[in-house]
CHARMM internal coordinates of N, CA and C (Angstrom, degrees):
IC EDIT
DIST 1 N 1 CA 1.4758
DIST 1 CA 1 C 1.5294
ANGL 1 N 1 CA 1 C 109.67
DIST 1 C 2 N 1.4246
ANGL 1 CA 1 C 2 N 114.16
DIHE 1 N 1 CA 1 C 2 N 129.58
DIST 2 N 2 CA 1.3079
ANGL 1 C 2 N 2 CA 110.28
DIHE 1 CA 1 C 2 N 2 CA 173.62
DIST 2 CA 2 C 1.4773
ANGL 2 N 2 CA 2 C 129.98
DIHE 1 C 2 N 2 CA 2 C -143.11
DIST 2 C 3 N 1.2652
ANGL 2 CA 2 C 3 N 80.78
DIHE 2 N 2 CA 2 C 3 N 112.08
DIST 3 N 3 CA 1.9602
ANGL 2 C 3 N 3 CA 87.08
DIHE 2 CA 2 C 3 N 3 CA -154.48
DIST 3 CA 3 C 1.8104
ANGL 3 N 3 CA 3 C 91.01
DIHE 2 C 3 N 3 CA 3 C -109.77
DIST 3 C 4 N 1.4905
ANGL 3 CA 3 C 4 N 100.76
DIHE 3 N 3 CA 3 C 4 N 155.86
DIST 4 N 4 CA 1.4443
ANGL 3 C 4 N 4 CA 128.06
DIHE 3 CA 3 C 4 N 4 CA -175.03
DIST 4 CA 4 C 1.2167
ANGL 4 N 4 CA 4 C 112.96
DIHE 3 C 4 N 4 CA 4 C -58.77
DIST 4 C 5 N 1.1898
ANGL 4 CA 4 C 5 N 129.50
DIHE 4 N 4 CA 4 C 5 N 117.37
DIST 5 N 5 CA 1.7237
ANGL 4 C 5 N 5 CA 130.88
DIHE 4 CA 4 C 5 N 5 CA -170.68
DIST 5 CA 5 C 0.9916
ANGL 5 N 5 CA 5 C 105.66
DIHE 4 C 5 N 5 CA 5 C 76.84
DIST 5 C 6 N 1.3619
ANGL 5 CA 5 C 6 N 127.98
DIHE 5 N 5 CA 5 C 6 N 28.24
DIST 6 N 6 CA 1.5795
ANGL 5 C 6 N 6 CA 110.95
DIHE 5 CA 5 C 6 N 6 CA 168.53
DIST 6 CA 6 C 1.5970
ANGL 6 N 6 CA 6 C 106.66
DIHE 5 C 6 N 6 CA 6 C -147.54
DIST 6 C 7 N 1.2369
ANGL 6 CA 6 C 7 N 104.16
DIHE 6 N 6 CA 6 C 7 N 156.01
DIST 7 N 7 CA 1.4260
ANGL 6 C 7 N 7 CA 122.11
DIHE 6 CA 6 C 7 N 7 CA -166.86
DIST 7 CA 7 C 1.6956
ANGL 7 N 7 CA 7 C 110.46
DIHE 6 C 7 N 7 CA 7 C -107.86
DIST 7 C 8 N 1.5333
ANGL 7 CA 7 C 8 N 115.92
DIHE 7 N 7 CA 7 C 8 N 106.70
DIST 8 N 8 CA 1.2982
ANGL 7 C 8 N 8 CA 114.34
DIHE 7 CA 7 C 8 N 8 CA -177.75
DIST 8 CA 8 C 1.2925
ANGL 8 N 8 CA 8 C 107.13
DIHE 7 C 8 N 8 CA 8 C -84.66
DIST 8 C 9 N 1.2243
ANGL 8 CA 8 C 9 N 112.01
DIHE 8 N 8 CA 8 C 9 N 115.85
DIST 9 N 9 CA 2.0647
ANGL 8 C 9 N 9 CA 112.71
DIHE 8 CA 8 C 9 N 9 CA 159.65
DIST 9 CA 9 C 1.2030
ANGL 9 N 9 CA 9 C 83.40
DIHE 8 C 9 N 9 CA 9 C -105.17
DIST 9 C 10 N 1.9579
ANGL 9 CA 9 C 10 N 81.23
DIHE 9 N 9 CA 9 C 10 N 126.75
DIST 10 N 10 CA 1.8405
ANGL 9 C 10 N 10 CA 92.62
DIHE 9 CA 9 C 10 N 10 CA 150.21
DIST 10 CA 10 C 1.6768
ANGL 10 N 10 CA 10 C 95.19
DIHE 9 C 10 N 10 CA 10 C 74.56
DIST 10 C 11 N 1.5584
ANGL 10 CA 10 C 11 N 105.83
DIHE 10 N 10 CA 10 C 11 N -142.65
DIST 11 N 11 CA 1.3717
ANGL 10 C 11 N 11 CA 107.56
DIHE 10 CA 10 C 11 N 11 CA 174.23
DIST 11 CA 11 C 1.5999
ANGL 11 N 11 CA 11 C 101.27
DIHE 10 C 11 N 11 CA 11 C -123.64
DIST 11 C 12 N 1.1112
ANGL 11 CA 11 C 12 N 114.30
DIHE 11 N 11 CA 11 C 12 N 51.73
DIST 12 N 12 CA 1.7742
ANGL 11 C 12 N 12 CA 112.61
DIHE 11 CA 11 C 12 N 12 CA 162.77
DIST 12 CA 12 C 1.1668
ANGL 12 N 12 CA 12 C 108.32
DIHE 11 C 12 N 12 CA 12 C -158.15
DIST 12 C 13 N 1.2932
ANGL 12 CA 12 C 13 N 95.93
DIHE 12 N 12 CA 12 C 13 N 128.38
DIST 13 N 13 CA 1.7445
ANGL 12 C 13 N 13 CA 129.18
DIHE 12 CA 12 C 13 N 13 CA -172.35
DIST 13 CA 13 C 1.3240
ANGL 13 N 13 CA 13 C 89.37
DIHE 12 C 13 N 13 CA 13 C -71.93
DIST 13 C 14 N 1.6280
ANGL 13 CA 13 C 14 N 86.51
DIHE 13 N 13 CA 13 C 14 N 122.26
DIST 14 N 14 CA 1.5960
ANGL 13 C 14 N 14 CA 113.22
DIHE 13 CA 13 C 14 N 14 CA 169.78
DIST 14 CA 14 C 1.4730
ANGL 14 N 14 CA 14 C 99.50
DIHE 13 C 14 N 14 CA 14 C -115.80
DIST 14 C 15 N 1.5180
ANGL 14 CA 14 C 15 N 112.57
DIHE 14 N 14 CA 14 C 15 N 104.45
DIST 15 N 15 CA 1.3895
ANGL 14 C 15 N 15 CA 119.83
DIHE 14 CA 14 C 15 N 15 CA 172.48
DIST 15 CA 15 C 1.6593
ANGL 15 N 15 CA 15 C 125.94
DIHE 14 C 15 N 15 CA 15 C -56.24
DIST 15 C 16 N 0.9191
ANGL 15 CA 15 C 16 N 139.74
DIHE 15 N 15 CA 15 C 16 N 78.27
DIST 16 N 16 CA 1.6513
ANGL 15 C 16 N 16 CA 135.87
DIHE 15 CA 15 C 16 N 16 CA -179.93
DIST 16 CA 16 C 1.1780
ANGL 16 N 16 CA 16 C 114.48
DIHE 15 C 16 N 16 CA 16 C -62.39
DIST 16 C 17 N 1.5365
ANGL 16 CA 16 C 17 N 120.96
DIHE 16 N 16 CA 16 C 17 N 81.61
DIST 17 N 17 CA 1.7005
ANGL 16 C 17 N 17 CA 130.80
DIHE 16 CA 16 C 17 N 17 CA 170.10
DIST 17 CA 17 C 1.7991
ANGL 17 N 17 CA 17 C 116.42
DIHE 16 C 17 N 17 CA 17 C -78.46
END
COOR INIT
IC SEED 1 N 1 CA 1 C
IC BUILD
């Protein structure tokens, strides 16, 4: 998954706020 402002490790979105 790769959503805008966020950092995928692996397969879970690690949001970087």
């Amino acid at each position: 998954d790769t959503r805008i402002g966020a950092s995928t490790a692996g397969r879970r979105p690690m949001y970087d706020l």
